[in-house]
C-alpha positions in Angstrom: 50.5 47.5 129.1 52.8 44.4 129.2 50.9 42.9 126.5 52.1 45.5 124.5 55.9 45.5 125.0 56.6 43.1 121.8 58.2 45.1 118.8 59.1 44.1 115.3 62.0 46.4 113.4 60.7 48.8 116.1 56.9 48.5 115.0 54.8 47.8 117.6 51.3 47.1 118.4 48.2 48.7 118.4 45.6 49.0 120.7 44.3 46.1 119.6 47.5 44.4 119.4 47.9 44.1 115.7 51.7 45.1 114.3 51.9 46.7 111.1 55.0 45.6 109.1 54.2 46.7 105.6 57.3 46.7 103.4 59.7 44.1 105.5 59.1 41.5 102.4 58.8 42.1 99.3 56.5 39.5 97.0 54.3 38.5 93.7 51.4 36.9 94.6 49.8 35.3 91.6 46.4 33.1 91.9 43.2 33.6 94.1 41.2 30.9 93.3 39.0 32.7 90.9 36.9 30.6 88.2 38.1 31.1 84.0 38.1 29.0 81.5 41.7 27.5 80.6 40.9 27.9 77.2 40.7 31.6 77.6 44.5 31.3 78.3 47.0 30.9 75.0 47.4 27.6 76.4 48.4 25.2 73.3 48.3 21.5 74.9 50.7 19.9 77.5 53.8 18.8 75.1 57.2 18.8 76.6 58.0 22.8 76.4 54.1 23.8 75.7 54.0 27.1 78.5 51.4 26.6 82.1 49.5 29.1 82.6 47.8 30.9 86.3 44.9 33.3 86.2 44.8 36.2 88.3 42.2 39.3 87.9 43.7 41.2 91.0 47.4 40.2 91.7 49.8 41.5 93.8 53.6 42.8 93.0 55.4 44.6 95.5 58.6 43.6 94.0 58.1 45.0 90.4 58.2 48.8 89.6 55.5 48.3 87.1 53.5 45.3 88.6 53.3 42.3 86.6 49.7 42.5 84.2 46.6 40.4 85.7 44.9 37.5 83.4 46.4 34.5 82.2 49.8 34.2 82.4 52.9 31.7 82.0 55.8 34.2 82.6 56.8 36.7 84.8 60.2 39.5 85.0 62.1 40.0 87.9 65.0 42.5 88.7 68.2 41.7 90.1 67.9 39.7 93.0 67.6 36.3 95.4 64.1 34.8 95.7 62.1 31.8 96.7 59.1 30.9 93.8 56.9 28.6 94.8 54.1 27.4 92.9 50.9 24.9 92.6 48.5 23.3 90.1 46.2 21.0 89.1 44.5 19.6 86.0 42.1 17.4 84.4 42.9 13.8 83.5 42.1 11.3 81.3 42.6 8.3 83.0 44.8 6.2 85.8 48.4 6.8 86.0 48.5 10.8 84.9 51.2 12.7 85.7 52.5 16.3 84.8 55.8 17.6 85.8 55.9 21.5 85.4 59.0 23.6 85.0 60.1 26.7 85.8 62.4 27.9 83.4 65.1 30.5 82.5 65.6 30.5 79.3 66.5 26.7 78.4 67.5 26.6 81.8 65.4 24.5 84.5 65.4 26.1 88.1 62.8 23.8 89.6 60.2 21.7 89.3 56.4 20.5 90.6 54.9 16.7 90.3 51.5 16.5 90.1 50.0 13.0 89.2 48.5 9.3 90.4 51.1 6.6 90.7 49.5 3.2 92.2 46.8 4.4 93.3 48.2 7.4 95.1 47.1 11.2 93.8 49.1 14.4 94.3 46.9 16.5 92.8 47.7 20.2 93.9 51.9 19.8 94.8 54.1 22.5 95.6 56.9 23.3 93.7 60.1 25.4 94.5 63.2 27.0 93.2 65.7 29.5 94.6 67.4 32.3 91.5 69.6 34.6 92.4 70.1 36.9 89.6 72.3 39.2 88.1 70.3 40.9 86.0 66.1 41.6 84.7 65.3 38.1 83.8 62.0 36.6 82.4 60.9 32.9 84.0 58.6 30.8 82.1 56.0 27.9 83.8 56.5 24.9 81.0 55.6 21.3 80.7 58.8 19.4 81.9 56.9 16.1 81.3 53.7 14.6 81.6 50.9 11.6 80.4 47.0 11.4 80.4 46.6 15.4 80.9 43.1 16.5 79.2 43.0 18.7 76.3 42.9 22.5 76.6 39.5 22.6 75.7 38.3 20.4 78.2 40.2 22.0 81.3 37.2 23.8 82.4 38.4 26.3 85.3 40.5 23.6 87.5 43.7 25.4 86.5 42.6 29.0 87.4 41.2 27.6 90.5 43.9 25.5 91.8 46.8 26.9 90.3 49.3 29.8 91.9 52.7 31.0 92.3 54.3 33.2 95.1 58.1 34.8 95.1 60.0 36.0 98.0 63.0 38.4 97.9 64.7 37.2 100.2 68.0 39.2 100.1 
């Protein structure tokens, strides 16, 4: 069948045209959308340096050889390796003109960074965020406060930040 002649690293389709290319990427896929309360998390406030954390109950590793542990988390290992990390959040507010800028962190060191906030008028709620690492050896990141102004307590977070938040990472080499 001619509709059938298309072929990915020598996969091809079935017979209902569907191509199976398990194990070409390997990723973490943190953050479904599920509903717990951010003070459920060990979430201190939103200081400069106070650790973000993403809820997950059934994540995803495939790059890991022990996966990463479901729950609330603000950190995350990775072997030796390149890859892309995205990421997304949202929180409450107490008033015009919030902002938060989340890091990503290695060690002291900042790899990238998301803006999330209202600036005349204007509201980013749910940003992406992005960094590329390439590293030489096991290394831990850590989501952190970078900046922000008029974010609501812990407490009063409700389940906005398991239900918007999420991060992703790509080996890509």
């Amino acid at each position: 069948m001619s509709h059938n002649t298309i072929a990915i690293n020598s996969a091809e389709p079935d017979r209902a045209g569907d191509i199976s290319v398990g194990g070409l990427a390997k990723i973490i896929a943190y953050g479904r959308g599920e509903s717990d309360a951010y003070n459920n998390s060990s979430a201190v406030g939103f200081s400069v340096g106070d650790e973000i954390y993403f809820y997950d109950s059934s994540s995803t590793d495939t790059i890991n050889s022990t996966p990463i542990s479901n729950g609330w988390r603000s950190s995350f290992s990775l072997p030796a390796g390149k890859y892309i990390i995205k990421w997304r959040l949202h929180f409450e507010d107490t008033g015009s003109g919030w902002y938060m800028v989340s890091g990503l962190y290695e060690g002291t060191n900042l790899r990238g960074t998301c803006y999330i906030g209202e600036t005349s008028g204007a509201s980013s709620s749910n940003a992406l965020g992005q960094a590329f690492v390439n590293l030489s050896t096991t290394t831990t990141l850590t989501f952190k406060v970078h900046s922000a102004s008029l974010i609501d307590s812990v407490a009063n977070q409700g389940t906005t930040p398991s239900q918007y938040g999420a991060f992703f990472v790509v080996e890509v080499a």
